[in-house]
PQR file with spaces between the fields and no chain letter, atoms N, CA, C, O and H, PARSE charges and radii, in Angstrom:
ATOM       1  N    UNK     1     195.798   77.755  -78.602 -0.4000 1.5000
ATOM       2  CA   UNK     1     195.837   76.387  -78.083 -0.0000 2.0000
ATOM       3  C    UNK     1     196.835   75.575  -78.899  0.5500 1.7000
ATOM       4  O    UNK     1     196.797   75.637  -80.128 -0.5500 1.4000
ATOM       5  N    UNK     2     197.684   74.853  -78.296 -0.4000 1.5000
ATOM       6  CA   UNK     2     198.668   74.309  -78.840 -0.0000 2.0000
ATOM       7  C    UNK     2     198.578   72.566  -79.551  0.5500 1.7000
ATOM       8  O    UNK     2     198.635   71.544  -78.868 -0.5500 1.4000
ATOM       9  H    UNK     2     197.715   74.802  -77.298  0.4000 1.0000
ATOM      10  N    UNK     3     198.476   72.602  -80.568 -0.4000 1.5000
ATOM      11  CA   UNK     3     198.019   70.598  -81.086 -0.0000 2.0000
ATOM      12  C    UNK     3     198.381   69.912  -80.078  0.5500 1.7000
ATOM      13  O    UNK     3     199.191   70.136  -79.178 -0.5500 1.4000
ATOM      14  H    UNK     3     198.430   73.433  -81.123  0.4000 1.0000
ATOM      15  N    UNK     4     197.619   68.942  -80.341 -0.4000 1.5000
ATOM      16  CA   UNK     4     197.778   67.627  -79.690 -0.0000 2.0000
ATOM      17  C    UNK     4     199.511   66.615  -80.383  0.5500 1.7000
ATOM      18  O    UNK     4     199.769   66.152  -81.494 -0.5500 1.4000
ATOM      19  H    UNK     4     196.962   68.760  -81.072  0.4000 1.0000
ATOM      20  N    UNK     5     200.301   66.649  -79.101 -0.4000 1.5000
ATOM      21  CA   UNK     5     201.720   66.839  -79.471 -0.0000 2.0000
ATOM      22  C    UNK     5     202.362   65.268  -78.945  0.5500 1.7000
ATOM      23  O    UNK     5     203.575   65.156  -78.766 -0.5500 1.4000
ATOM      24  H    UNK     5     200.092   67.025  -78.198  0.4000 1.0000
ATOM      25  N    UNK     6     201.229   63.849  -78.678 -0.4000 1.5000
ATOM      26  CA   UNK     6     201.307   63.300  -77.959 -0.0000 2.0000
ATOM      27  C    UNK     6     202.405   62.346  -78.864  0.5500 1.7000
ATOM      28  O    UNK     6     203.539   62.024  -78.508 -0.5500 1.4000
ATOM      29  H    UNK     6     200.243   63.939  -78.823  0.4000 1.0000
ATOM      30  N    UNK     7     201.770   62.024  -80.042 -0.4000 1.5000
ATOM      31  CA   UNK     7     202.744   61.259  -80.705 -0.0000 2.0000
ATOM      32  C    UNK     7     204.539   61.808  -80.808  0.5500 1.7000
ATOM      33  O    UNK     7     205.555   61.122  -80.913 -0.5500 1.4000
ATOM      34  H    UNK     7     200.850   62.286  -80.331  0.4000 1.0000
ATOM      35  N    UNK     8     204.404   62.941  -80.745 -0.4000 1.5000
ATOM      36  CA   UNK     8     205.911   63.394  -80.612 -0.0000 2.0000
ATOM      37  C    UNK     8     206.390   62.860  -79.151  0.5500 1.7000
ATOM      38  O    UNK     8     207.462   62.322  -78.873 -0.5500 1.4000
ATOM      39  H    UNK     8     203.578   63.498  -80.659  0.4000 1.0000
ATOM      40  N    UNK     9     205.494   63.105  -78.453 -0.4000 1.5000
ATOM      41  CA   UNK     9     205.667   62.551  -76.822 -0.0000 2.0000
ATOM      42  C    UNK     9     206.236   61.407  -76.943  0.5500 1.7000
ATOM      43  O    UNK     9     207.382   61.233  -76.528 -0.5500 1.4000
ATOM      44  H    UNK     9     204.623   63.541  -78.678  0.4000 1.0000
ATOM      45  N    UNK    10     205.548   60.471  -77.516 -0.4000 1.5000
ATOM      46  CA   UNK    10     205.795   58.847  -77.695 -0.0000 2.0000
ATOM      47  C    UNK    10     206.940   58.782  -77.830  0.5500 1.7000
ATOM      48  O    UNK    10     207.636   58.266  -76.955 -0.5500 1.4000
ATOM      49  H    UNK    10     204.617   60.612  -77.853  0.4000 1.0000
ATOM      50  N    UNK    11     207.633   59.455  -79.337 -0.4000 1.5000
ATOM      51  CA   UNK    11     208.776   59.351  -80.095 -0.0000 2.0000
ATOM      52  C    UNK    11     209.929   59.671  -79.510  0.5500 1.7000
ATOM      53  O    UNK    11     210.931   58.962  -79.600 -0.5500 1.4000
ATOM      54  H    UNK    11     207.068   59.874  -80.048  0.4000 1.0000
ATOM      55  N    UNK    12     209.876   60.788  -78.851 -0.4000 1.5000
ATOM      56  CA   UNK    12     210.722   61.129  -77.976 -0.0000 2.0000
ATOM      57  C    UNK    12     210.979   60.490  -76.796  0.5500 1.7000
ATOM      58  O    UNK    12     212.094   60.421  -76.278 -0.5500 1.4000
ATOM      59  H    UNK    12     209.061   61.364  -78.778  0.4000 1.0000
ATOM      60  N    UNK    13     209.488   59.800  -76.155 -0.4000 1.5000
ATOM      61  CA   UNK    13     209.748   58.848  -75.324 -0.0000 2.0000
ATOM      62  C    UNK    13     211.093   57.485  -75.772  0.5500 1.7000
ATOM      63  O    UNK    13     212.169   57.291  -75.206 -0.5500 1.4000
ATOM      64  H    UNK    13     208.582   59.857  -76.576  0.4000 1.0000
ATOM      65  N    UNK    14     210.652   56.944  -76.642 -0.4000 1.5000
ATOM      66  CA   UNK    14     210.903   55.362  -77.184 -0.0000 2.0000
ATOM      67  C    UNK    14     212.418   55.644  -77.392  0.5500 1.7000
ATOM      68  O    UNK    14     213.349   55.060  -76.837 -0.5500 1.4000
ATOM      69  H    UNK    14     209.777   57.101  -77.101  0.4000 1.0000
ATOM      70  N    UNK    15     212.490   56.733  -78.372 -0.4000 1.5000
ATOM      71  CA   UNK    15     213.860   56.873  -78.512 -0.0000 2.0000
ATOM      72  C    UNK    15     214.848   57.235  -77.804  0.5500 1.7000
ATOM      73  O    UNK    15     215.981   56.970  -78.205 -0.5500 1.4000
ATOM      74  H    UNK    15     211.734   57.208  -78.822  0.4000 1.0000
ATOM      75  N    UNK    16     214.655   57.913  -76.609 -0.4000 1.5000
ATOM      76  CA   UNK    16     215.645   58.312  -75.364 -0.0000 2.0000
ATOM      77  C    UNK    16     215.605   56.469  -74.814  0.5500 1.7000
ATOM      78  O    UNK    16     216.719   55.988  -74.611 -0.5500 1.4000
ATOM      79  H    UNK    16     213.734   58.128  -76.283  0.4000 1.0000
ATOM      80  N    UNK    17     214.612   55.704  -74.638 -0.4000 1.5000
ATOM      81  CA   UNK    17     214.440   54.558  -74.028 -0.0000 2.0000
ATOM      82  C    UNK    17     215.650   53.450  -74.702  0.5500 1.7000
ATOM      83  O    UNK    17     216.362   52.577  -74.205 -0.5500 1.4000
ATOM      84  H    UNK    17     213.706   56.094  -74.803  0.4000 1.0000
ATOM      85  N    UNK    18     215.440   54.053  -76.237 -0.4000 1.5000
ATOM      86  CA   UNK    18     216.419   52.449  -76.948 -0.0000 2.0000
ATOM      87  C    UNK    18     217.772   53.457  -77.008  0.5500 1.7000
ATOM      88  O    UNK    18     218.563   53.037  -77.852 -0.5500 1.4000
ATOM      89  H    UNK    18     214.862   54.763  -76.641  0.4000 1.0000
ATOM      90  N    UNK    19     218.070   54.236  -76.574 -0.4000 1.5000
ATOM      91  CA   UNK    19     219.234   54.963  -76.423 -0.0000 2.0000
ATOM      92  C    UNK    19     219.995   54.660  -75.237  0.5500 1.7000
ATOM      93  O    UNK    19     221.180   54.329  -75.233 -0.5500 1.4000
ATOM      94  H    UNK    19     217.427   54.577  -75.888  0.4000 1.0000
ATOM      95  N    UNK    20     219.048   54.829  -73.962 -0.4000 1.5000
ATOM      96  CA   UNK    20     220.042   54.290  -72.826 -0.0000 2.0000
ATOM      97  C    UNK    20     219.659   52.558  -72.419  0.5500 1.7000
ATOM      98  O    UNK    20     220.060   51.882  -71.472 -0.5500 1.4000
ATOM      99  H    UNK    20     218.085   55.098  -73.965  0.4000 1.0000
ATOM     100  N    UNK    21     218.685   52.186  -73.608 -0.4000 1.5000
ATOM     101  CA   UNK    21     219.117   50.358  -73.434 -0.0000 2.0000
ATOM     102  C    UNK    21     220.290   49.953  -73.983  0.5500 1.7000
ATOM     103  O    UNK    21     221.038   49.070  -73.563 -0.5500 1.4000
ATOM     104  H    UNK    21     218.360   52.735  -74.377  0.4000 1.0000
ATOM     105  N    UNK    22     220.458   50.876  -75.270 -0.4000 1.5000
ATOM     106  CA   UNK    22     221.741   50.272  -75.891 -0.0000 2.0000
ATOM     107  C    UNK    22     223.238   50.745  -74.920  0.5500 1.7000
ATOM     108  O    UNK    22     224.309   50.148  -75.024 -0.5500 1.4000
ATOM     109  H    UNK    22     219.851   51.593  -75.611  0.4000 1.0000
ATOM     110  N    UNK    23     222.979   51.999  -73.949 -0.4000 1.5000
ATOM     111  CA   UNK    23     224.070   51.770  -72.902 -0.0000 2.0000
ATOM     112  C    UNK    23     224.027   50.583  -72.163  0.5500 1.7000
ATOM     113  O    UNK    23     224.891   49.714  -72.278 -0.5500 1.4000
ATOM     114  H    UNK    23     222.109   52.484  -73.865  0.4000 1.0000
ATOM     115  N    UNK    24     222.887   50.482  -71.268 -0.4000 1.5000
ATOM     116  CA   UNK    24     222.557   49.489  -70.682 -0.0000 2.0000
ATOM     117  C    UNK    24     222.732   48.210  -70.857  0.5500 1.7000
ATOM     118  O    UNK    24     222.798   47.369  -69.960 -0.5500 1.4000
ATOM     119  H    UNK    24     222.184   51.187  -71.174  0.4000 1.0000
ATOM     120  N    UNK    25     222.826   47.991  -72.226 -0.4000 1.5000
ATOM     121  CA   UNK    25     222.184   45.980  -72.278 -0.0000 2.0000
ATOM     122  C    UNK    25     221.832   45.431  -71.197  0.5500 1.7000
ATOM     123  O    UNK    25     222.339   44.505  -70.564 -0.5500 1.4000
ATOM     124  H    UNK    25     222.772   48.674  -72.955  0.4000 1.0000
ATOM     125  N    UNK    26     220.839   46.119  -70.999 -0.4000 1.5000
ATOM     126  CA   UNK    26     219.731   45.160  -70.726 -0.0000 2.0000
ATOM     127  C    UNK    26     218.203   45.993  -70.659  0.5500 1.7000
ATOM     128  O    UNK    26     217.779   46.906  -69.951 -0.5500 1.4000
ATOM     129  H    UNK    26     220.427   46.871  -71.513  0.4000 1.0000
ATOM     130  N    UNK    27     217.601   45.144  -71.824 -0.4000 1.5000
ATOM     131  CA   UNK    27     216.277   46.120  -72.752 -0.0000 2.0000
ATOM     132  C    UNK    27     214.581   45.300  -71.748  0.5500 1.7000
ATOM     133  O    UNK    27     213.373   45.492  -71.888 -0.5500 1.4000
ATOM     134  H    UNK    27     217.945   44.402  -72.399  0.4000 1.0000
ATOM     135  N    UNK    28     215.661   44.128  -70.521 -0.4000 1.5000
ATOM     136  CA   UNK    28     214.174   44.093  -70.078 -0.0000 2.0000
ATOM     137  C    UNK    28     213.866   45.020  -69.010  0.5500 1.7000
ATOM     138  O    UNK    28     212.703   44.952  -68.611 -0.5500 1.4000
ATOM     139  H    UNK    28     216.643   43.972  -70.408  0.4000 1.0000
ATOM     140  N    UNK    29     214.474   45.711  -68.553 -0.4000 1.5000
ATOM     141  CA   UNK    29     214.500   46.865  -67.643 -0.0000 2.0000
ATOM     142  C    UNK    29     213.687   48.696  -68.449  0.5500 1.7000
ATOM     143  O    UNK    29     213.437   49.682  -67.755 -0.5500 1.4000
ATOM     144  H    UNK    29     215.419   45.767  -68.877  0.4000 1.0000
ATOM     145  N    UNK    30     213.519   48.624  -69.618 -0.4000 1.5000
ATOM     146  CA   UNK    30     213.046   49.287  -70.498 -0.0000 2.0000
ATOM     147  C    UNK    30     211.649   49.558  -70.080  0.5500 1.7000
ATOM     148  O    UNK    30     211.128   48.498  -69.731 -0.5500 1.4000
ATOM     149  H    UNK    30     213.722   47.823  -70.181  0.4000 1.0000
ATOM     150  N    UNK    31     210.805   50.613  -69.976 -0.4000 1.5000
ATOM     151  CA   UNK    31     209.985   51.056  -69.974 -0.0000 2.0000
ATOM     152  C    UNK    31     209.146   52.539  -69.991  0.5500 1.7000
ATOM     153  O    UNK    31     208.303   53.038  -69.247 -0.5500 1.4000
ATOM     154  H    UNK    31     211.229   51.474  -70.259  0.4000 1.0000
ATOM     155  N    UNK    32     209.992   53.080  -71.538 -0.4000 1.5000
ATOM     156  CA   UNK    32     209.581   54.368  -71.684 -0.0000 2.0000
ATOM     157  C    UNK    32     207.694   54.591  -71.723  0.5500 1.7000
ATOM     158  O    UNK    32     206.724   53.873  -71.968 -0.5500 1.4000
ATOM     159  H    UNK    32     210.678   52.675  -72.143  0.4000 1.0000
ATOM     160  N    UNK    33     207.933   56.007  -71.328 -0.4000 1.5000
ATOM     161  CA   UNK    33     206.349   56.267  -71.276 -0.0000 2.0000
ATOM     162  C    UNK    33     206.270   57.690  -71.903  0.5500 1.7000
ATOM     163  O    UNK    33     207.149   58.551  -71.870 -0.5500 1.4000
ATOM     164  H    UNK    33     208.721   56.591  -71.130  0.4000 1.0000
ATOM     165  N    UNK    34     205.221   57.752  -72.396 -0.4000 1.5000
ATOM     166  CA   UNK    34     204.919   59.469  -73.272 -0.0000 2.0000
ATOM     167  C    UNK    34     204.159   59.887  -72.110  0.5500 1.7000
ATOM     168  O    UNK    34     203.200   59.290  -71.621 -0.5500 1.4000
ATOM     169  H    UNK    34     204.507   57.052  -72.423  0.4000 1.0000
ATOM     170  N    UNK    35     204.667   60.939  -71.727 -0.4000 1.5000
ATOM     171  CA   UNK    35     203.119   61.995  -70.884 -0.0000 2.0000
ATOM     172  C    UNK    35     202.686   63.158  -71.704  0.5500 1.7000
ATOM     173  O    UNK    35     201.657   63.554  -71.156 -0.5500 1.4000
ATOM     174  H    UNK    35     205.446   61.424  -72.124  0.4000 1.0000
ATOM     175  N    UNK    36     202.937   63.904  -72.728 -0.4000 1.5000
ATOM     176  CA   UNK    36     202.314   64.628  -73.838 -0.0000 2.0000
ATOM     177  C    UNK    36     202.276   65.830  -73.203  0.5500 1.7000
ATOM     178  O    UNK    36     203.257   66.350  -72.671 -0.5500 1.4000
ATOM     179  H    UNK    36     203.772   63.582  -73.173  0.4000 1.0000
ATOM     180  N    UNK    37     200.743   66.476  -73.251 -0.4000 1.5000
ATOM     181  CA   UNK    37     201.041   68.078  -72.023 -0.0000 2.0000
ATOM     182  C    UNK    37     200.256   67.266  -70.758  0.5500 1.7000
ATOM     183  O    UNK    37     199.578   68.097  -70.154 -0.5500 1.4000
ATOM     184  H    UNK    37     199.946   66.054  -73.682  0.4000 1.0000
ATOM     185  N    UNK    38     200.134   66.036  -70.209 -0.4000 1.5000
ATOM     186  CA   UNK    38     199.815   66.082  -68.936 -0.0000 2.0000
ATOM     187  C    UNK    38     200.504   65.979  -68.154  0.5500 1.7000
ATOM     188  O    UNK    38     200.033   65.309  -67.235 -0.5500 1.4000
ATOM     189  H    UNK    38     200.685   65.361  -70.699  0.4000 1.0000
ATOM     190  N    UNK    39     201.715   66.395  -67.952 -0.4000 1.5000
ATOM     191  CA   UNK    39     203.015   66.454  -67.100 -0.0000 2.0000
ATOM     192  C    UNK    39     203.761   67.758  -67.936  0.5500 1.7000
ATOM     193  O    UNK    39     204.800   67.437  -68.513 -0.5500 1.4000
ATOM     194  H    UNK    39     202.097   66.939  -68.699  0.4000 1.0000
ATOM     195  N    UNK    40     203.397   69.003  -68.047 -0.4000 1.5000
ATOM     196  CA   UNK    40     204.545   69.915  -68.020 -0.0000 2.0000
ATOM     197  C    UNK    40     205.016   70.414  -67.445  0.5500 1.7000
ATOM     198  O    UNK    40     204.322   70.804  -66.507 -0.5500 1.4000
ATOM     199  H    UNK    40     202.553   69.264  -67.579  0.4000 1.0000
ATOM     200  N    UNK    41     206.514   70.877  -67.399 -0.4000 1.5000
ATOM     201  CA   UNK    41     207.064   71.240  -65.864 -0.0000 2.0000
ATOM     202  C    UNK    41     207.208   73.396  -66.415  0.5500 1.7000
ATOM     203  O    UNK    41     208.083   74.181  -66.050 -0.5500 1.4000
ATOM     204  H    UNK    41     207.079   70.560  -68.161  0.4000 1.0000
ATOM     205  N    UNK    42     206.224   73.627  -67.161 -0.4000 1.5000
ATOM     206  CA   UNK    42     206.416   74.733  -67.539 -0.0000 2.0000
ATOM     207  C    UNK    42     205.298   75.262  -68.186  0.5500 1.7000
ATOM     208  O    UNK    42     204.325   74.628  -68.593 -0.5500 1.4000
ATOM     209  H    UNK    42     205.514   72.989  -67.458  0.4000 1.0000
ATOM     210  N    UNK    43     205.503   76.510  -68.259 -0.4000 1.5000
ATOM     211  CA   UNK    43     203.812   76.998  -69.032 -0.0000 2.0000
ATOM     212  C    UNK    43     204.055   76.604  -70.775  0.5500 1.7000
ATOM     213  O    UNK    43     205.083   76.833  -71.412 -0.5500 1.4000
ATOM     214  H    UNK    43     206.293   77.025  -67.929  0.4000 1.0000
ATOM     215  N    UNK    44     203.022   76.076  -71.198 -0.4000 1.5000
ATOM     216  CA   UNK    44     203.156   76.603  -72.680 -0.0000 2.0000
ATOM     217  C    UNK    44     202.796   77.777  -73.471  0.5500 1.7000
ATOM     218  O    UNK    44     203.170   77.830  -74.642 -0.5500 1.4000
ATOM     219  H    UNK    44     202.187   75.890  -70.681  0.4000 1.0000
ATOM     220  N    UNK    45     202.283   78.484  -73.087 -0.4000 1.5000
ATOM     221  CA   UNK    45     201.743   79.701  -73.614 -0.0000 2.0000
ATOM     222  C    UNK    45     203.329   80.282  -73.938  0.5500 1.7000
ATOM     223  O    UNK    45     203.021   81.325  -74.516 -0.5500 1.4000
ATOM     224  H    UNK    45     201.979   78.440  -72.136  0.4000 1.0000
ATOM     225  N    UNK    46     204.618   80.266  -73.931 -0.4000 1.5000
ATOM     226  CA   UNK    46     205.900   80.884  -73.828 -0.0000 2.0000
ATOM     227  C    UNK    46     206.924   79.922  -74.999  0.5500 1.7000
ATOM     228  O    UNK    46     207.057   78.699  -74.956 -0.5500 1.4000
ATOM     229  H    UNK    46     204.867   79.419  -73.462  0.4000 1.0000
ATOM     230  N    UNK    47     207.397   80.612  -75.739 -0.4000 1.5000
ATOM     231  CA   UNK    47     208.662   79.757  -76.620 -0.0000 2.0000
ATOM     232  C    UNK    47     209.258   78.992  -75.534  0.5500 1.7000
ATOM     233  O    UNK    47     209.241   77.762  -75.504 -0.5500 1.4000
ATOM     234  H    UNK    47     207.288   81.606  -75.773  0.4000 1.0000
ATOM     235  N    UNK    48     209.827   79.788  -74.572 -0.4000 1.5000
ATOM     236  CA   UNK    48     211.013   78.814  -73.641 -0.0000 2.0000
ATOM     237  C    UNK    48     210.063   77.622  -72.600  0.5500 1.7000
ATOM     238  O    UNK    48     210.429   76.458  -72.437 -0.5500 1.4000
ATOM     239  H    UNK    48     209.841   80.787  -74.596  0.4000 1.0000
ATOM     240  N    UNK    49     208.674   78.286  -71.913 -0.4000 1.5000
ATOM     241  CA   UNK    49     208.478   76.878  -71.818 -0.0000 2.0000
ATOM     242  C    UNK    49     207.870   76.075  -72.604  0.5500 1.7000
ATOM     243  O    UNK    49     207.403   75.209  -71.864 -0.5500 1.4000
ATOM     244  H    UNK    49     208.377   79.232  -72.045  0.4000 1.0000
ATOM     245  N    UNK    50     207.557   75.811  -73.816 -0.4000 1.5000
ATOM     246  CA   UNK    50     207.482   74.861  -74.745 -0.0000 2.0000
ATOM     247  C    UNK    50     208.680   74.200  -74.611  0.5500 1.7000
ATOM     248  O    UNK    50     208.548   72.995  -74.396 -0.5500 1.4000
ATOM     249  H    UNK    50     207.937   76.515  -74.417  0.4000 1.0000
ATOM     250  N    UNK    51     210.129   74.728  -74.687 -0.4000 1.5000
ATOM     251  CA   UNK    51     211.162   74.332  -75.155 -0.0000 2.0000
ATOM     252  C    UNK    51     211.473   73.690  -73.752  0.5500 1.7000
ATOM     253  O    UNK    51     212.230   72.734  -73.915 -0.5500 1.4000
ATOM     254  H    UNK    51     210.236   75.707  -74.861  0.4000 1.0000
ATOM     255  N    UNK    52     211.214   73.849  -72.693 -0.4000 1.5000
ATOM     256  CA   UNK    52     211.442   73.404  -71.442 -0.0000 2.0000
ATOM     257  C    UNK    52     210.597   72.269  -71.195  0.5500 1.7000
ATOM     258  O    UNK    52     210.994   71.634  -70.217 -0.5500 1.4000
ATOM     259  H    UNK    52     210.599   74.626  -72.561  0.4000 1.0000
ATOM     260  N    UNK    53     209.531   71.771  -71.760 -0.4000 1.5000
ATOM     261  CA   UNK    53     208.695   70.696  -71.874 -0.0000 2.0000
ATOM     262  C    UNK    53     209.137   69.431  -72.758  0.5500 1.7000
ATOM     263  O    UNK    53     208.828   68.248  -72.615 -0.5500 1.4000
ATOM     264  H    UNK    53     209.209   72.286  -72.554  0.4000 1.0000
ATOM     265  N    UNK    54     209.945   70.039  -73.703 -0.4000 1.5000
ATOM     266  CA   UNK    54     210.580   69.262  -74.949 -0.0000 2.0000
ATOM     267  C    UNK    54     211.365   68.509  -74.235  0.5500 1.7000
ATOM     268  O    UNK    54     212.447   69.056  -74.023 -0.5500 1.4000
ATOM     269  H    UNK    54     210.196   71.000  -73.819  0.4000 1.0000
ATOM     270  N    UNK    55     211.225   67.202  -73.660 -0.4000 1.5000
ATOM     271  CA   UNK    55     212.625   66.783  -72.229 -0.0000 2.0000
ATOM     272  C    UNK    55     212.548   65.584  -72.137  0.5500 1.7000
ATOM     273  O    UNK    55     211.388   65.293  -72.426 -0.5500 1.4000
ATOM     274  H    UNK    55     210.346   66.757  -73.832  0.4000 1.0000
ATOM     275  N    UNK    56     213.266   64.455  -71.836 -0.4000 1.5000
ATOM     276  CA   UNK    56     213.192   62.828  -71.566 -0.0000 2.0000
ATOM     277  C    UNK    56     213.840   63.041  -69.829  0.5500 1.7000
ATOM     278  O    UNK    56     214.896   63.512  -69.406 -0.5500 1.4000
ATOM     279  H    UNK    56     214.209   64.691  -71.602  0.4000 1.0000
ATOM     280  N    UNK    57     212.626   62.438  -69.141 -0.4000 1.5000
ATOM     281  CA   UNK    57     212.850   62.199  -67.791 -0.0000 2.0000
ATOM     282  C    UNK    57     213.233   60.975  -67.728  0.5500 1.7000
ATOM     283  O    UNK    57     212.549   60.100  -68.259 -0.5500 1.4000
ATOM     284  H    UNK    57     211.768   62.056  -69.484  0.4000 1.0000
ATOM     285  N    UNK    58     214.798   60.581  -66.842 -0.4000 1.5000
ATOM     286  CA   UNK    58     215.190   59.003  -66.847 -0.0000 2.0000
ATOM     287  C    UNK    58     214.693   59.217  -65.752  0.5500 1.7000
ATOM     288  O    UNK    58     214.819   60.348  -65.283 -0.5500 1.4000
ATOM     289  H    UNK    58     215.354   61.292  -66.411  0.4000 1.0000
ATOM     290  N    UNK    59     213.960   58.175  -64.994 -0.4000 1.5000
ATOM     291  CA   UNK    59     214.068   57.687  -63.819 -0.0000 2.0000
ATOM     292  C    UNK    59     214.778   56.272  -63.581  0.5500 1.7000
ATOM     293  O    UNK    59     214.670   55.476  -64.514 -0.5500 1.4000
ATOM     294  H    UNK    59     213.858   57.256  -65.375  0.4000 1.0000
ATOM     295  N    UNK    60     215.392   55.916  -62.604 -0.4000 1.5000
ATOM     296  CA   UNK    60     216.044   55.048  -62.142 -0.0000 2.0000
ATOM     297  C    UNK    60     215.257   54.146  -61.043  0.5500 1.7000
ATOM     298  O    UNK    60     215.140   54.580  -59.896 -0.5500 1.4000
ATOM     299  H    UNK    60     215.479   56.563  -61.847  0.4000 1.0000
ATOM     300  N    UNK    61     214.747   52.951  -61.392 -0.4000 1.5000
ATOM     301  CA   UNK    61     214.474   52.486  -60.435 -0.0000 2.0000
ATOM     302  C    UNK    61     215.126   51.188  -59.617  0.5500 1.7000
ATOM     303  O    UNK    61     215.842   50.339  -60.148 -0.5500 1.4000
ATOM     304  H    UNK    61     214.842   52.599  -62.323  0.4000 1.0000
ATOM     305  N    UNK    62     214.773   51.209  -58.366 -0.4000 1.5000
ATOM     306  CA   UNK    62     215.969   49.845  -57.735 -0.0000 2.0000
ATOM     307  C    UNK    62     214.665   48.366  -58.292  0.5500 1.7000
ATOM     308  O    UNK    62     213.478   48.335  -58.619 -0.5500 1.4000
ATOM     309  H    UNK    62     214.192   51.899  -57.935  0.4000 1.0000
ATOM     310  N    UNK    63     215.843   47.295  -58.120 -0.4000 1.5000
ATOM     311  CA   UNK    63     215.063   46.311  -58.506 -0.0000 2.0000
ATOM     312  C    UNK    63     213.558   46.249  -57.619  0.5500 1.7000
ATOM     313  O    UNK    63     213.529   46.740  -56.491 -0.5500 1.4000
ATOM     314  H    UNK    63     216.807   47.321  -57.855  0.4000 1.0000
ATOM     315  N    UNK    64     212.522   45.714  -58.119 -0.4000 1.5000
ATOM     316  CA   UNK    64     211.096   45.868  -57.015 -0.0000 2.0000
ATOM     317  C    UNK    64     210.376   47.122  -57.337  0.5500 1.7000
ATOM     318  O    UNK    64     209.184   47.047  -57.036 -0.5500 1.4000
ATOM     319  H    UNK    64     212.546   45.315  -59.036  0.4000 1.0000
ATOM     320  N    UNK    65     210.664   48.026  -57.755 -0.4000 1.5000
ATOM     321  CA   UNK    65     210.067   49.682  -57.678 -0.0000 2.0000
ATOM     322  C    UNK    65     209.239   49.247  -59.114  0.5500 1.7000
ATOM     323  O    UNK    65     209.310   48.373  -59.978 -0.5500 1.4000
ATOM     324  H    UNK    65     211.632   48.087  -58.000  0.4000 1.0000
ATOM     325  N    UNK    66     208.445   50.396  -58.799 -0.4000 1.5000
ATOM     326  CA   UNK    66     207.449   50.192  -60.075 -0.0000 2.0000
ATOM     327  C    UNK    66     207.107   51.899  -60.358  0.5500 1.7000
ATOM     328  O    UNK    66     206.359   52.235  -61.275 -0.5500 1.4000
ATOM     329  H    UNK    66     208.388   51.106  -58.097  0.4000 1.0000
């Protein structure tokens, strides 16, 4: 069973977030989120999908979207 990996989640969240605000300027459009292992797009039981989980999803949303 693999630790509880959420705070890395976070970190990795926040920091991909103040990475493409500082492309962006503009940080009120900002709203990183951690999903930890409740969103993996891969097994963990495997080196590669661990390493395939390790990932910052941008989504893009139009003004109004939530």
């Amino acid at each position: 069973h693999l630790p509880n990996n959420v705070a890395l989640s976070v970190a990795r969240a926040e920091a991909g977030g103040k990475r493409l605000i500082a492309r962006l300027r503009d940080p009120d459009r900002d709203a990183p989120e951690a999903r930890g292992a409740q969103q993996p797009i891969a097994s963990n039981d495997t080196r590669e999908g661990r390493m395939r989980n390790r990932r910052i999803d941008i989504l893009v949303l139009k003004p109004g979207q939530q």
